[in-house]
C-alpha positions as MATLAB code, in Angstrom:
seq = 'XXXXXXXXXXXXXXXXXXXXXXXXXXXXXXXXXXXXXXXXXXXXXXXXXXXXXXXXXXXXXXXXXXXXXXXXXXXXXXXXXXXXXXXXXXXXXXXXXXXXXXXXXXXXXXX';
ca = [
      88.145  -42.402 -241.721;
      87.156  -45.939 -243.058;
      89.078  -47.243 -246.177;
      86.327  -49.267 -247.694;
      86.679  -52.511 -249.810;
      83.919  -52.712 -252.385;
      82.721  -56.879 -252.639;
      82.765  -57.466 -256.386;
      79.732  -59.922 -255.807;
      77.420  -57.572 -255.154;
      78.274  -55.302 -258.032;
      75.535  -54.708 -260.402;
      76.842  -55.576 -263.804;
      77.524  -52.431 -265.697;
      80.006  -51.113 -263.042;
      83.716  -51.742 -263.045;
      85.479  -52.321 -260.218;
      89.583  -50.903 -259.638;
      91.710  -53.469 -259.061;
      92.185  -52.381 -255.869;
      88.007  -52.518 -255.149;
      88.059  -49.503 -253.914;
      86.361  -47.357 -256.704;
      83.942  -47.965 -259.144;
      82.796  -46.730 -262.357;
      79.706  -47.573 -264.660;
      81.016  -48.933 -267.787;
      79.490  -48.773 -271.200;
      78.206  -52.073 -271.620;
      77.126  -55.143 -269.423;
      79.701  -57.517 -268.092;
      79.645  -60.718 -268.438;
      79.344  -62.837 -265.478;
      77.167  -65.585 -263.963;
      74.049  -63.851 -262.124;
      74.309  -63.824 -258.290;
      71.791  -63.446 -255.965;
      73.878  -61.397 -254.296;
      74.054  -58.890 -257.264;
      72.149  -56.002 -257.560;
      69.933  -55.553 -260.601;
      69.167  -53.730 -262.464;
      70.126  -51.120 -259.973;
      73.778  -49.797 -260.509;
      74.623  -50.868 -256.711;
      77.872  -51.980 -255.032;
      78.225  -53.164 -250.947;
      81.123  -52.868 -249.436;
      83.060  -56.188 -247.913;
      82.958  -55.477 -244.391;
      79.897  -54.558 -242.619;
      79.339  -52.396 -239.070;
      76.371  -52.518 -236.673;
      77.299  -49.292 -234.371;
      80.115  -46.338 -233.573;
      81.109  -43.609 -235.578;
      82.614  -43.504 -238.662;
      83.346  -41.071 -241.739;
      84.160  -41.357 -245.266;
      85.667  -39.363 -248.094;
      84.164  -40.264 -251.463;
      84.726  -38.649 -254.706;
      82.210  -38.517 -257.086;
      83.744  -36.902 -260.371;
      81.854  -35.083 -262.577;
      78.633  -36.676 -263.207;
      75.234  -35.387 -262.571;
      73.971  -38.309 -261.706;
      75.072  -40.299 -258.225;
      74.163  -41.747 -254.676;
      76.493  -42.311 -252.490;
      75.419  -43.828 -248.644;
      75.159  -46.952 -246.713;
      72.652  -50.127 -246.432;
      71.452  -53.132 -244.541;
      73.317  -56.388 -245.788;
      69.202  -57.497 -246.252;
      68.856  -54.619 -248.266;
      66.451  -56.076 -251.843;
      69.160  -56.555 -254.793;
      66.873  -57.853 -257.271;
      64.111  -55.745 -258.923;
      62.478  -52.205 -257.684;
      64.489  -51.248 -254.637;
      63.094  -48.579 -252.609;
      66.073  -45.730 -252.044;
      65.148  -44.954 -249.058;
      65.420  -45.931 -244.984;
      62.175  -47.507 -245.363;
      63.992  -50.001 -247.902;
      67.284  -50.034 -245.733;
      68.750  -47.199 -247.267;
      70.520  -44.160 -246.167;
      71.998  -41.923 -249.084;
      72.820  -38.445 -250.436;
      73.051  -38.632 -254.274;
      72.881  -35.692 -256.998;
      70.038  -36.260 -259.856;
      70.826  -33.570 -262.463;
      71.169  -30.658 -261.102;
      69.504  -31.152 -257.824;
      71.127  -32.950 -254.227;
      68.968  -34.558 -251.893;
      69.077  -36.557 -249.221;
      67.125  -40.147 -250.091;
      63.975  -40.604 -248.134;
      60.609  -41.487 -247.423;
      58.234  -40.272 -248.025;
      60.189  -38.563 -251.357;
      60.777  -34.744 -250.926;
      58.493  -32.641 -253.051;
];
């Protein structure tokens, strides 16, 4: 098991980082901070610190209660700003939940 360390520059601007940066939560309203190219927006998007380029590894994530979350991993070139395709195509690999429904995030979309 990895213990990942969320990097608060990256964090799109609605979501709250523990103290500890290792959970995050969307929060109510927009925080206030200087905008960073690193940032994702409008996306609610968070890298981790420290990146990997091969082996194995596992995490445990938990997601609470809401119907609506992705959880996965992406290139550090992954687009921040803007339309981000979800998908490998964009440098994304992720499961999420959309309402009622989980699905893995691909490309083409599943039907």
């Amino acid at each position: 098991t990895v213990n990942v360390t969320l990097d608060p520059d990256t964090a799109q601007s609605r979501l709250i980082l523990s103290e500890d940066q290792r959970s995050v939560m969307q929060g109510p309203i927009q925080q206030s901070w200087l905008d960073n190219p690193e940032q994702f927006d409008p996306w609610p998007c968070v890298l981790g610190c420290k990146g990997f380029n091969s082996g194995r590894l596992c995490w445990e994530v938990e997601v609470g209660y809401s119907s609506c979350w992705a959880v996965g991993v992406a290139l550090e070139s992954v687009k921040r700003k803007g339309p981000i395709d979800m998908s490998p195509v964009g440098g994304i690999w992720a499961v999420g939940r959309y309402k009622e429904k989980f699905q893995a995030l691909t490309s083409p979309s599943p039907t």
